[in-house]
C-alpha positions as CSV (number, residue, x, y, z in Angstrom):
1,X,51.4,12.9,-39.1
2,X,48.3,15.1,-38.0
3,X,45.9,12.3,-39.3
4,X,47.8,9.6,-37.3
5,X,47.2,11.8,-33.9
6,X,44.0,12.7,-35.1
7,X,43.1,8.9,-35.3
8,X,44.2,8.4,-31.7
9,X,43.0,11.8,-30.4
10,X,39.4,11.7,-31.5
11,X,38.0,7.9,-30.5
12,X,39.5,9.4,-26.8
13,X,37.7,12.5,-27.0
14,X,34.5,10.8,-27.8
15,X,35.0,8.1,-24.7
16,X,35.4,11.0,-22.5
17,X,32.3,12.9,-24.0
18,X,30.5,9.9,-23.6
19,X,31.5,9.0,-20.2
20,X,31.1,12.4,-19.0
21,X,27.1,11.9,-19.0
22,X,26.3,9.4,-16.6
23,X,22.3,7.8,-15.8
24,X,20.7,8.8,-13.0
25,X,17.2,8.1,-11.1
26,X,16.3,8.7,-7.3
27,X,17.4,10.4,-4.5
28,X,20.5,12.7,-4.9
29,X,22.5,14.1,-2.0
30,X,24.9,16.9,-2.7
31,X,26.4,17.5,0.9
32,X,28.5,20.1,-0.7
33,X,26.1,22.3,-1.1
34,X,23.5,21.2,1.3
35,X,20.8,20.2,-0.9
36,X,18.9,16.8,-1.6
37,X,16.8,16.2,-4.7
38,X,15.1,13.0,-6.4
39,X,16.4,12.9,-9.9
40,X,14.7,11.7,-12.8
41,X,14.7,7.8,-14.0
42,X,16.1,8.0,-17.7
43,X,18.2,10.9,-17.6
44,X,21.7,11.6,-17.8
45,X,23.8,14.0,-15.1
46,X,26.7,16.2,-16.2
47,X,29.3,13.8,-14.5
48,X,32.1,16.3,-14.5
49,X,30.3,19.5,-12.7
50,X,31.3,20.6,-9.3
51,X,29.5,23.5,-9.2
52,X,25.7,22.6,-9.8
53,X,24.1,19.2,-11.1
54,X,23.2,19.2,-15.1
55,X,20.4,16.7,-16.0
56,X,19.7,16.1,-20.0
57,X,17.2,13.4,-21.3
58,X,17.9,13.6,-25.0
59,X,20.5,15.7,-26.3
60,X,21.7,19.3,-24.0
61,X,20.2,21.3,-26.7
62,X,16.7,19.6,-26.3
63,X,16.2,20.1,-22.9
64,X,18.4,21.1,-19.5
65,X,17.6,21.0,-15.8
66,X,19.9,22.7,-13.4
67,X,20.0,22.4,-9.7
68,X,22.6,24.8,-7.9
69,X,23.7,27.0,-4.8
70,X,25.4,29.8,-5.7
71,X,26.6,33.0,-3.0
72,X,24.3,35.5,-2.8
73,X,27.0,38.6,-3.5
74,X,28.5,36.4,-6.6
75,X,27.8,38.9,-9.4
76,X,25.5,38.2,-12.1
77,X,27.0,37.9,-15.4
78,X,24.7,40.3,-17.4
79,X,23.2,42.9,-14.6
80,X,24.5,45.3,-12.6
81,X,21.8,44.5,-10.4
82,X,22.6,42.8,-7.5
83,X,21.0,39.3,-4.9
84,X,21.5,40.4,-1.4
85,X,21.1,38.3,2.1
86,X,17.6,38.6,3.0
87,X,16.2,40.3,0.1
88,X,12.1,39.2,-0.8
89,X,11.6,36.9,-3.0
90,X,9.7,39.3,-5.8
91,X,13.1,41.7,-5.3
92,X,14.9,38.7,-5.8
93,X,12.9,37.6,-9.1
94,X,13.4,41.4,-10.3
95,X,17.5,41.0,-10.3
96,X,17.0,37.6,-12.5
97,X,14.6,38.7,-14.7
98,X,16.8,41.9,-15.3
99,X,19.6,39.8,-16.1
100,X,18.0,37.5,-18.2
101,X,16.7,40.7,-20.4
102,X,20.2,42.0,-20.1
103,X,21.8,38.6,-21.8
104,X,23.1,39.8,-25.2
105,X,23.2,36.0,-26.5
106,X,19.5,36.0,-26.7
107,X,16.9,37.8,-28.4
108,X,13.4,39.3,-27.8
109,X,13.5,37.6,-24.3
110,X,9.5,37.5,-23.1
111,X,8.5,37.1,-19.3
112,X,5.3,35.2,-19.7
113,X,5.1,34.8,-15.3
114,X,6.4,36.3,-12.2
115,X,5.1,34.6,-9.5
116,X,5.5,33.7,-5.4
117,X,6.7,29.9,-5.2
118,X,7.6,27.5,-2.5
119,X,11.6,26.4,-3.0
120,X,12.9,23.5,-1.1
121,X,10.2,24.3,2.2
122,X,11.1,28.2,1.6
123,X,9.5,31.0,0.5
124,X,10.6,31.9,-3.4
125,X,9.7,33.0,-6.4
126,X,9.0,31.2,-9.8
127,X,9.7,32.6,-13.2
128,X,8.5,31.3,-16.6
129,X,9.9,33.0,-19.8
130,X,11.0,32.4,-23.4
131,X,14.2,34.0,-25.3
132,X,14.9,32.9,-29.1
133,X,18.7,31.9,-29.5
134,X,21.1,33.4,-32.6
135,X,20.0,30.6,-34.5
136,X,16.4,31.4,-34.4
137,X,15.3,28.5,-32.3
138,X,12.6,29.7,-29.2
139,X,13.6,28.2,-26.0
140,X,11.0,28.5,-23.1
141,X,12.3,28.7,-19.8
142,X,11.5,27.7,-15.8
143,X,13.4,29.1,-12.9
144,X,12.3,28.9,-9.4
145,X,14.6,30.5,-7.3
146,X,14.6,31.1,-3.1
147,X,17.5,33.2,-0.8
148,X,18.7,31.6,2.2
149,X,20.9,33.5,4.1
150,X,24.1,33.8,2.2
151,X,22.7,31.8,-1.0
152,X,20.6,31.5,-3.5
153,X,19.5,28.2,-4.5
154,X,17.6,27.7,-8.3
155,X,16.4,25.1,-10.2
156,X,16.2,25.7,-14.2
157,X,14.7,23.8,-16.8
158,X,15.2,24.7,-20.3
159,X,14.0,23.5,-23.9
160,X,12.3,24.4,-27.4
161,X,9.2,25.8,-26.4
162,X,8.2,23.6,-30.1
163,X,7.4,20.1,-28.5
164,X,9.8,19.5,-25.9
165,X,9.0,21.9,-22.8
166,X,5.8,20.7,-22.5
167,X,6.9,17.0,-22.8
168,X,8.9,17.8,-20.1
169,X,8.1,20.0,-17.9
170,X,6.1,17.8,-15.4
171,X,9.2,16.2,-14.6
172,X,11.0,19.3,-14.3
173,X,8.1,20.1,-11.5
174,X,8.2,16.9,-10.0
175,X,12.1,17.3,-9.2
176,X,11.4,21.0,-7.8
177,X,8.8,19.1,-6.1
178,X,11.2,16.9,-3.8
179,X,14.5,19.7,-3.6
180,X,14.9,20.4,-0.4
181,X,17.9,22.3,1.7
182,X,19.4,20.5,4.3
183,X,21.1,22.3,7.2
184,X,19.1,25.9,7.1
185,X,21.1,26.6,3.9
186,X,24.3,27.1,5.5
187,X,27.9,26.0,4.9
């Protein structure tokens, strides 16, 4: 009997993997959360996220980009260091870098840059830093990030820092590149 359900179960679970990843390519709207962004020709979106928009090329584990608005007083999951409404950019890199040093799923996590960005029009802060996973694999890291008013609005791009950051990366940039907030960052 369970290999019977199993032989139903798992051809549907692997249609709705599969259809959960959908192609993109040019401009993106997400009225939601009052941001526009050109997406990348080639890549596939996340196709069942409400809360931020999930780009892959390959495979999730090879590389990730992700594009979100989140409240500025949500709580971080791994600081007790907090985002606030109007905080500097530089104060507001300091609460994410202590949060991605306080993440216990990674080790030996290594901020390479801490620098002033433009985000979106607005001035932000870029981050650039490397963290090695449980199963040994080093992931480099790219995080621009910029608070307006109650929000705080990041892109991320993530990858093996072997081979596939730096194959990627310039398209990571060229999506930061064309993000911009629409309606002064407000609901």
């Amino acid at each position: 009997m369970k290999k019977r359900v199993l032989l139903y179960v798992l051809p549907l679970f692997f249609l709705w993997s599969c259809a959960a990843w959908v192609m993109v390519g040019g401009k993106h709207s997400e009225l939601s959360q009052n941001y526009e962004v050109d997406l990348p020709s080639g890549w596939r979106r996340f196709n069942l996220s409400t809360d931020a928009v999930r780009l892959k090329k390959d495979a999730i584990t090879l590389q990730l980009i992700t594009i979100a608005r989140v409240p500025v007083d949500r709580e971080l999951p791994h600081t007790k260091k907090k985002l606030s409404k109007g905080m500097l950019p530089q104060e507001a890199a300091e609460v994410i870098t202590d949060n991605i040093r306080s993440n216990p799923n990674t080790a030996n996590p290594q901020v390479a840059e801490n620098s002033p960005a433009t985000v979106g029009g607005y001035p932000g802060f870029k981050l650039i830093y490397s963290y090695q996973t449980k199963q040994g694999v080093k992931i480099k890291s790219a995080y621009y990030g910029v608070i307006l008013e109650d929000w705080h609005y990041y892109l991320l791009y993530e990858a093996p820092e072997r081979y596939y950051f730096a194959r990627d990366y310039p398209v990571f940039e060229k999506v930061k590149e064309t993000f911009r907030v629409t309606k002064g960052g407000t609901a």
